[in-house]
C-alpha positions as a Markdown table, in Angstrom:
| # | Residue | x | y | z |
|---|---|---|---|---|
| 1 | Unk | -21.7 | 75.2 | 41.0 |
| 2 | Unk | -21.4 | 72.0 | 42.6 |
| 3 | Unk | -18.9 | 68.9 | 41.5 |
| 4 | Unk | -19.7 | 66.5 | 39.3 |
| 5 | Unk | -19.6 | 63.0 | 40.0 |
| 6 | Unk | -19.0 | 61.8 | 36.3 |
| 7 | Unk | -18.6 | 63.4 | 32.9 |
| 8 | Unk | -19.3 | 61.5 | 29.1 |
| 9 | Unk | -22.2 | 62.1 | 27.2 |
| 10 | Unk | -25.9 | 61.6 | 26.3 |
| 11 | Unk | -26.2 | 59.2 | 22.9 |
| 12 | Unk | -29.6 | 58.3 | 21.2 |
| 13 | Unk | -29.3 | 57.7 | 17.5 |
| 14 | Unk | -26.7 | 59.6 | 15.9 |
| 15 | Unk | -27.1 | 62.8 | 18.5 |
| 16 | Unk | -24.4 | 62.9 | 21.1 |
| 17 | Unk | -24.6 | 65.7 | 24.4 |
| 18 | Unk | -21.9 | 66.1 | 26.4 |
| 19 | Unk | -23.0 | 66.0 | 29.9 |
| 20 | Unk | -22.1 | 66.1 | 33.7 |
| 21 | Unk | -23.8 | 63.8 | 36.1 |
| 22 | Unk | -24.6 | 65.2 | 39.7 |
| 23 | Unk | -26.0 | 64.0 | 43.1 |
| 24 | Unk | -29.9 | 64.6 | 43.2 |
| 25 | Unk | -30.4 | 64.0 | 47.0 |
| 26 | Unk | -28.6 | 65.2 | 50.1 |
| 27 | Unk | -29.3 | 63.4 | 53.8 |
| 28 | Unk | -30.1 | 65.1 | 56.7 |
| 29 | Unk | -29.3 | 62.3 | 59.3 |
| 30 | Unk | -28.7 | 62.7 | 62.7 |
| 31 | Unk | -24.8 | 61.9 | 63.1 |
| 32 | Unk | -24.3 | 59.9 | 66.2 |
| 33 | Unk | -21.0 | 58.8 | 67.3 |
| 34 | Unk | -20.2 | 54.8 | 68.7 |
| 35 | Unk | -19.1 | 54.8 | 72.0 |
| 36 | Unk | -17.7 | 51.9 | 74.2 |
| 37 | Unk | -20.6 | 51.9 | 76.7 |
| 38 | Unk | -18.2 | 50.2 | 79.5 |
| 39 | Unk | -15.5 | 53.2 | 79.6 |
| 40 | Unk | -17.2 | 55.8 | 77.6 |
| 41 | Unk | -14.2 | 55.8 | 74.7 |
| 42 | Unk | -14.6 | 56.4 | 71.2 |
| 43 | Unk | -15.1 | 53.8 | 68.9 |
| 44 | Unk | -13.7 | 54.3 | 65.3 |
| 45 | Unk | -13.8 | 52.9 | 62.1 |
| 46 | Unk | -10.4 | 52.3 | 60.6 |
| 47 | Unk | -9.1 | 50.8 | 57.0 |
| 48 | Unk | -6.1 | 49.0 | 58.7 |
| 49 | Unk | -3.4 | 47.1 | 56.4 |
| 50 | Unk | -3.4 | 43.4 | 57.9 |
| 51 | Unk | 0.3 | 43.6 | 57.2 |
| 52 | Unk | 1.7 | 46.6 | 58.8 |
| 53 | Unk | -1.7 | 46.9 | 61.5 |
| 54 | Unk | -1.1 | 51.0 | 60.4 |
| 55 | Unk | -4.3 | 53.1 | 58.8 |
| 56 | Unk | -4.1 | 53.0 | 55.2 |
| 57 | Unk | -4.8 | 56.3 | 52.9 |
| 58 | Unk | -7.5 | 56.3 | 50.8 |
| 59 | Unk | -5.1 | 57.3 | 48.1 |
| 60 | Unk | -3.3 | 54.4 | 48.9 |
| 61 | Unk | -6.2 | 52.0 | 48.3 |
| 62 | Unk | -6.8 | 50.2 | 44.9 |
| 63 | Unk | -9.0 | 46.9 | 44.2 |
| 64 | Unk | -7.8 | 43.5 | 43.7 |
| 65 | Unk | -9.8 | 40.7 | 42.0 |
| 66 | Unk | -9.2 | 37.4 | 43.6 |
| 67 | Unk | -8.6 | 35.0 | 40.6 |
| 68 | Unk | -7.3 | 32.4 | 42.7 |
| 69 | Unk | -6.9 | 32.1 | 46.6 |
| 70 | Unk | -4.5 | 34.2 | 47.6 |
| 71 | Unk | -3.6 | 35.4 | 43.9 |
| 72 | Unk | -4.9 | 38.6 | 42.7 |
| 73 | Unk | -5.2 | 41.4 | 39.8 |
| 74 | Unk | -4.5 | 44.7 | 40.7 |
| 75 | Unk | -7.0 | 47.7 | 39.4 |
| 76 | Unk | -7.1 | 51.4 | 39.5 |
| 77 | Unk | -9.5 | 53.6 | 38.1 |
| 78 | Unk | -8.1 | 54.7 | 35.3 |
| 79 | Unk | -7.7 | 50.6 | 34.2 |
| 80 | Unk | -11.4 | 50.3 | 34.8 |
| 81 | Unk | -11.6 | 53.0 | 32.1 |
| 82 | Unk | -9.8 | 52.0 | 29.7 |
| 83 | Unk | -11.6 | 48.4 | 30.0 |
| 84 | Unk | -14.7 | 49.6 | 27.7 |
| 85 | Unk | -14.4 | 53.8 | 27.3 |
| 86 | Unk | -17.8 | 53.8 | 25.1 |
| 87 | Unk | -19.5 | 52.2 | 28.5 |
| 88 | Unk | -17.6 | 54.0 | 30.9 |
| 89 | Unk | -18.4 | 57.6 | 29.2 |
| 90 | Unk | -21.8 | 57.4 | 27.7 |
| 91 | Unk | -26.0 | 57.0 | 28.8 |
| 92 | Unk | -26.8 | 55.0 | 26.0 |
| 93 | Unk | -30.3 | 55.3 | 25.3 |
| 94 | Unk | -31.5 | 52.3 | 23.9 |
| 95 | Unk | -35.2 | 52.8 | 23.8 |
| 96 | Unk | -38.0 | 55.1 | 24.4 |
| 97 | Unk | -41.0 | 54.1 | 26.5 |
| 98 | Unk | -44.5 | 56.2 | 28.5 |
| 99 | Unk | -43.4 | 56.8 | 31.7 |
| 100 | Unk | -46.5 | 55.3 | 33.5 |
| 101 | Unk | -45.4 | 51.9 | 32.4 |
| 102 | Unk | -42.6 | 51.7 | 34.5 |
| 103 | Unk | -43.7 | 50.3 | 38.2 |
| 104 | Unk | -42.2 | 52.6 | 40.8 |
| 105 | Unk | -40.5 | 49.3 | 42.5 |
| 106 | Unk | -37.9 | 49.5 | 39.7 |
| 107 | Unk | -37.3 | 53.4 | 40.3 |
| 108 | Unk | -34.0 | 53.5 | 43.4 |
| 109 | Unk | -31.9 | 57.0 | 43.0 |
| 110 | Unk | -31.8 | 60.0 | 41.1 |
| 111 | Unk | -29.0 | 61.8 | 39.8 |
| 112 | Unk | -29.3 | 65.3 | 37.8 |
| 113 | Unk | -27.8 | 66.1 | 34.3 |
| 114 | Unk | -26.5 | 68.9 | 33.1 |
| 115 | Unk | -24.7 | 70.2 | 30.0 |
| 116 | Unk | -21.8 | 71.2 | 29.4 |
| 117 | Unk | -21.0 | 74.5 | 27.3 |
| 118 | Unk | -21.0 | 73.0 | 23.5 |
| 119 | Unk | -24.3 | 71.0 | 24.2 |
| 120 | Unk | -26.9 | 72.8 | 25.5 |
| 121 | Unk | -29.2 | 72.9 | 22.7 |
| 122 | Unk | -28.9 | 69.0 | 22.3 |
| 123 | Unk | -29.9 | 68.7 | 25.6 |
| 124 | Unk | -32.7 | 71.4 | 25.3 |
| 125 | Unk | -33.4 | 69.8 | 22.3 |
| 126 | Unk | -33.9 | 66.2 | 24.3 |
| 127 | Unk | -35.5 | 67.6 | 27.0 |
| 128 | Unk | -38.6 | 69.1 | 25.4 |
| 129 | Unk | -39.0 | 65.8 | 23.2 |
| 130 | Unk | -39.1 | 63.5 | 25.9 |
| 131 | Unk | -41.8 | 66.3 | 27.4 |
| 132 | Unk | -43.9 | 66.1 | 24.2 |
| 133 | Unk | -44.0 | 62.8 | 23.3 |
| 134 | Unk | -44.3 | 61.8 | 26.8 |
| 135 | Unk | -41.7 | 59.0 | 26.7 |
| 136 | Unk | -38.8 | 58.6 | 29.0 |
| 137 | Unk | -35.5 | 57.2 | 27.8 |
| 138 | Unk | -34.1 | 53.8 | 28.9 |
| 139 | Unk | -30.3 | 54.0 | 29.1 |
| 140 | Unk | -27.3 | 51.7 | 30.5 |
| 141 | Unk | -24.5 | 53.7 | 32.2 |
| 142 | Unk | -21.8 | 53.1 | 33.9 |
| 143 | Unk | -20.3 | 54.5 | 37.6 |
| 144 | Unk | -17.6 | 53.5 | 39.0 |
| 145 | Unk | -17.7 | 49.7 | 38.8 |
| 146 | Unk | -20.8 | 48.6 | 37.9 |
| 147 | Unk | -23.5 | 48.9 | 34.6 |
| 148 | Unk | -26.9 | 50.1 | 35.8 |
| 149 | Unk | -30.1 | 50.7 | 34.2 |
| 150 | Unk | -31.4 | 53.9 | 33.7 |
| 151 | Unk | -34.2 | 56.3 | 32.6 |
| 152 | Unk | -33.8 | 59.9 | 31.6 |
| 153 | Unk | -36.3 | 61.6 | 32.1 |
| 154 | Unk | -37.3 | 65.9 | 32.2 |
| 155 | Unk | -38.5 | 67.7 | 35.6 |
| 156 | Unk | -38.7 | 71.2 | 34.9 |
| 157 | Unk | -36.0 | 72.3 | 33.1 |
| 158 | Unk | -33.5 | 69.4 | 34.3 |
| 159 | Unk | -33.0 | 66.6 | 32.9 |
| 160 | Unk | -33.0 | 63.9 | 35.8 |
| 161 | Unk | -30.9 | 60.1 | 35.3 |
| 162 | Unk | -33.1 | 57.9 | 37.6 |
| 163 | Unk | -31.4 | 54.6 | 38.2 |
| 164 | Unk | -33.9 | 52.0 | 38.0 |
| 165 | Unk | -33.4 | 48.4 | 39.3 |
| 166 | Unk | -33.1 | 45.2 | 37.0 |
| 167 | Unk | -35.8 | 42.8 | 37.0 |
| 168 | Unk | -34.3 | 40.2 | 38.9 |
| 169 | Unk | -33.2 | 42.3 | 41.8 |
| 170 | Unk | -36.9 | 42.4 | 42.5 |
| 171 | Unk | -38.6 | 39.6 | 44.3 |
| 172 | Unk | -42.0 | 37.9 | 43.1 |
| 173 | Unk | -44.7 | 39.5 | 44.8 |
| 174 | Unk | -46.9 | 36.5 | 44.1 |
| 175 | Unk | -45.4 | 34.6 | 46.9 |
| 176 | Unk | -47.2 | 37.1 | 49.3 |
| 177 | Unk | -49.8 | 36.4 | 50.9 |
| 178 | Unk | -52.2 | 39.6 | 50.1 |
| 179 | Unk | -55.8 | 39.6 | 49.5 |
| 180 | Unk | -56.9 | 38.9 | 45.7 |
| 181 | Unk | -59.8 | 41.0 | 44.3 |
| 182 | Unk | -62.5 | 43.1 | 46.2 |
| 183 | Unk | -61.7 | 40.3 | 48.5 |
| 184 | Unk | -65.5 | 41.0 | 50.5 |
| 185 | Unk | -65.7 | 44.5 | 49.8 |
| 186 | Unk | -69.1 | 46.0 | 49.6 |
| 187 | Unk | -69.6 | 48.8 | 47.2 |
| 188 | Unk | -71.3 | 50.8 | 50.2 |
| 189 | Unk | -67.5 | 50.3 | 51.8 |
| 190 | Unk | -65.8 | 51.2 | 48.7 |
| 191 | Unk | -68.0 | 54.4 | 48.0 |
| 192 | Unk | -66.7 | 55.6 | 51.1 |
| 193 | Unk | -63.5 | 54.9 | 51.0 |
| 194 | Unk | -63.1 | 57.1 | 47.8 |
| 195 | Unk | -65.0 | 60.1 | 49.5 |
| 196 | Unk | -62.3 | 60.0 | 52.5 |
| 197 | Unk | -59.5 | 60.1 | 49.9 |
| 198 | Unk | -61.4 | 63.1 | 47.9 |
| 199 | Unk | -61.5 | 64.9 | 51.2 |
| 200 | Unk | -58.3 | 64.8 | 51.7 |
| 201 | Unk | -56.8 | 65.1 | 48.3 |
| 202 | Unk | -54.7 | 67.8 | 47.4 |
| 203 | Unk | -52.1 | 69.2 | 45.4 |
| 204 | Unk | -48.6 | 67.7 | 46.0 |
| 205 | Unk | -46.3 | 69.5 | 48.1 |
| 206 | Unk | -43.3 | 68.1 | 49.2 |
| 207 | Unk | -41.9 | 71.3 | 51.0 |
| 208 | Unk | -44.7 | 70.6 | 53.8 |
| 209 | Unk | -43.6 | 66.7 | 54.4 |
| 210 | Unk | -40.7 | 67.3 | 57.4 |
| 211 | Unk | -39.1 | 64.5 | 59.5 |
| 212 | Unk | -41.0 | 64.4 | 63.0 |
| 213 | Unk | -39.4 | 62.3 | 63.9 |
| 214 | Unk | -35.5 | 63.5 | 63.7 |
| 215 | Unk | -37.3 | 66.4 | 66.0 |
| 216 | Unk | -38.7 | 64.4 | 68.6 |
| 217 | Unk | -34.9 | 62.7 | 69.1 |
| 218 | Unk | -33.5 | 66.7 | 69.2 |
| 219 | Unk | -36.3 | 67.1 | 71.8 |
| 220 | Unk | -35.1 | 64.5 | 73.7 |
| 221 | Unk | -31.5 | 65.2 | 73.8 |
| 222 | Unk | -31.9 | 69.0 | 74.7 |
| 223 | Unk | -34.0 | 67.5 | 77.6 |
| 224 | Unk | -31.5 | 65.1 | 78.9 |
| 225 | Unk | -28.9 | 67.9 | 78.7 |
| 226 | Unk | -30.9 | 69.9 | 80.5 |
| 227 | Unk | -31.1 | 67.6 | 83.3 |
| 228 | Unk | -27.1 | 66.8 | 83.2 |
| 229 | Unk | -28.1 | 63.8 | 81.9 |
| 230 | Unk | -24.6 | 63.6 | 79.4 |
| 231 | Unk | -21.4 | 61.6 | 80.1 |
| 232 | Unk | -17.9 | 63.0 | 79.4 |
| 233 | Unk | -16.0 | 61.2 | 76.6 |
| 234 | Unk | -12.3 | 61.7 | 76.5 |
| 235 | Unk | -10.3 | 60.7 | 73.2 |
| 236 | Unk | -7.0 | 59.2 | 74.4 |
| 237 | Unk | -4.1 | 60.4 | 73.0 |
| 238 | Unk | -1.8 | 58.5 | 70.8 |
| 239 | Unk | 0.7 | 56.1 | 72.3 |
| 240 | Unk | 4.2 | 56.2 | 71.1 |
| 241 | Unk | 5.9 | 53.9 | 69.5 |
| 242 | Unk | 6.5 | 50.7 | 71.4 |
| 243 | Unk | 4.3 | 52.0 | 74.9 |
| 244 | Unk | 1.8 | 49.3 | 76.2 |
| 245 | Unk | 3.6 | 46.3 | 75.1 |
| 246 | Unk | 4.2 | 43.8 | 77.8 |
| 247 | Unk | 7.9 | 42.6 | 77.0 |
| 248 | Unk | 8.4 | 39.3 | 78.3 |
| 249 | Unk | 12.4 | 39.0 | 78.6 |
| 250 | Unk | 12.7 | 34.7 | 78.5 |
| 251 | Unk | 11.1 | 34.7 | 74.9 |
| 252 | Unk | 13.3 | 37.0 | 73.3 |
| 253 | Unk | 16.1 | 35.8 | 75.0 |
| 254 | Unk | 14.9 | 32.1 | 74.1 |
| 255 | Unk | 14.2 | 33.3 | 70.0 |
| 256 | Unk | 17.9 | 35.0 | 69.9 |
| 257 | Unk | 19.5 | 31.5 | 71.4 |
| 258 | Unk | 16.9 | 29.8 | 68.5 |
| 259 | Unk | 18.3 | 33.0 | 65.9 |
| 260 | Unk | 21.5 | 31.9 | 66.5 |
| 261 | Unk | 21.2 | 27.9 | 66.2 |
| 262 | Unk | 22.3 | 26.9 | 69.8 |
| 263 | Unk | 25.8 | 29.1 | 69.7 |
| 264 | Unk | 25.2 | 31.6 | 71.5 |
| 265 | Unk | 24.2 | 29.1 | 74.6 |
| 266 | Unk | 27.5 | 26.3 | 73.7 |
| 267 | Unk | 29.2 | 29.2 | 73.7 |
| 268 | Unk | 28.4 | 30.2 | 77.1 |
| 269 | Unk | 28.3 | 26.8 | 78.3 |
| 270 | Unk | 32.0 | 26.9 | 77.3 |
| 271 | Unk | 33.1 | 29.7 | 79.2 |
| 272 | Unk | 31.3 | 28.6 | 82.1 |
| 273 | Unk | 33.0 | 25.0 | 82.2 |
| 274 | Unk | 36.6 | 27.0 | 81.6 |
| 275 | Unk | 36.0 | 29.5 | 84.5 |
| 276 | Unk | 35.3 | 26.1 | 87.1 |
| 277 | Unk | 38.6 | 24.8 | 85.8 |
| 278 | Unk | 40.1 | 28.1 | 86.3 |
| 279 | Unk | 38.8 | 28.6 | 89.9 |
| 280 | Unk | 39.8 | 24.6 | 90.4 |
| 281 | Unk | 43.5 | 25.5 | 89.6 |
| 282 | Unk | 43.8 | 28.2 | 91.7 |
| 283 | Unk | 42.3 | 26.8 | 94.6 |
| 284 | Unk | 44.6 | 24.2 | 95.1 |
| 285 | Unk | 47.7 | 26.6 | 96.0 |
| 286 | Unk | 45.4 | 28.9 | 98.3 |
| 287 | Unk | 44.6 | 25.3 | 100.4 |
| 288 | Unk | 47.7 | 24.6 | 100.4 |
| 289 | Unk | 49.2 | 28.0 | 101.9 |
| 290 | Unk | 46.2 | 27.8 | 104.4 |
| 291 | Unk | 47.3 | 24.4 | 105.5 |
| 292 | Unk | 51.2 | 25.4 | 105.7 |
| 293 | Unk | 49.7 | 28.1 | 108.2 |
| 294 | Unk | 47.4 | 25.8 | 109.8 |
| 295 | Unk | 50.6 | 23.6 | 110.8 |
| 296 | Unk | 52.8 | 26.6 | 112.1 |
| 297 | Unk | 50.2 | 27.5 | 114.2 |
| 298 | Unk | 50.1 | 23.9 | 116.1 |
| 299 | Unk | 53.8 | 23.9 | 116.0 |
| 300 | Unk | 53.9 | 27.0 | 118.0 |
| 301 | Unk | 51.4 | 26.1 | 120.4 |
């Protein structure tokens, strides 16, 4: 059974299903990796703390609404939550409408519903309305952090929850340029137009529709291996602590003699002065002994 992304409940009128919403489509996408084209190393995404430079956790990752530069409110899920439950745990159902009036433009992803154990006959009981009557309901829900519009709607036996766009998130066709009307179409034209599409109608089939063109990118990659076409990309190991830092010796000695408000550097201006006097003292007796010995020698010459 897979996971469901979101549990609450169906409500139209006074009937309330409790429900599951899952993921309707899965991708088949080739996964290519980014590589630095200059020295053939990996390139990765990371969520980095400007602070600290370290990866953060997604655990350790909660939103923050800016209210004012630099001054922010702090949210988790379970705060988003409790902001409106009734929104956060229910497809309202607000109206009931045919199906074929809604444009496909507004139609963007589908998710499936399911029941849980205590209302399957409500949802039975919605599905095969909707089927009858031929209506499909318009609903607000809410995931994670945003209200979307919705229709529910039956395939099969499954209820599907098809998120449909606003209006203004469409654009006005009317600003393209597109022929209006038959626009010069004979009706010799037309008639034969509509006997190319009745020889190809057909039934739809979706299982027959296949990505070419993923294939043709697979062909080309087994070829290039083939031909030792490939490069060799090593991941480097992590550095420890510290390694690959340039320490430059005059600046942190200059930021401790800063640190330490010019002491340090009286201090050892000091000493230095003291020693010269020191070493002034005691030369003075060592010239003289080497000018006593200096004399004895001339004496004795």
């Amino acid at each position: 059974m897979p996971r469901s992304i979101w549990k609450g409940s169906i409500s139209f009128g006074l009937v309330n299903i409790p429900v599951g919403l899952y993921t309707a489509e899965t991708r088949h996408e080739l996964q290519f990796h980014l590589i630095d084209q200059r020295d053939k190393s990996p390139v990765r995404y990371k969520r980095v703390s400007e602070k600290s430079g370290k990866e953060v956790p997604w655990g350790d990752i909660v939103r923050g609404y800016e209210y004012e530069e630099g001054q922010y409110v702090i949210l988790s899920d379970e705060d988003l939550k409790r902001a409106n439950p009734a929104a956060t745990q229910t497809i309202d159902i607000t109206d009931f409408v045919d199906a074929a009036e809604i444009s496909p433009t507004y139609f963007d992803k589908p998710y499936y519903l399911a029941p849980d154990k205590k209302g399957t006959k409500g949802y039975a009981l919605l599905r095969e309305a909707l089927r009858r009557s031929g209506k499909v309901g318009i609903a607000t829900v809410v995931i994670r952090t945003r209200q979307y519009l919705a229709a529910v709607l039956p395939e099969d036996d499954v209820l599907v929850l098809e998120l449909l766009r606003y209006a203004h998130e469409l654009r006005d066709a009317g600003d393209l340029e597109v022929p209006r009307g038959a626009a010069g179409v004979s009706d010799r034209e037309l008639d034969m137009a509509e006997r190319l599409i009745d020889g190809m109608a057909g039934s739809w089939e979706p299982e027959k529709f296949t990505d070419t063109y993923e294939k043709d990118v697979m062909d080309m990659i087994e070829q290039r291996v083939e031909k030792g076409e490939t490069a060799a990309v090593e991941t480097p190991a992590p550095k420890p602590a510290g390694e690959g830092k340039v320490v430059d010796l005059m600046m942190l000695l200059k930021r401790s003699v800063e640190e330490s408000g010019g002491k340090g550097a009286t201090a050892s201006r000091g000493k230095a002065k003291s020693a010269r006097k020191r070493a002034a003292k005691s030369a003075k007796p060592r010239a003289a002994v080497h000018a006593g010995h200096a004399s004895k020698r001339k004496k004795s010459a």
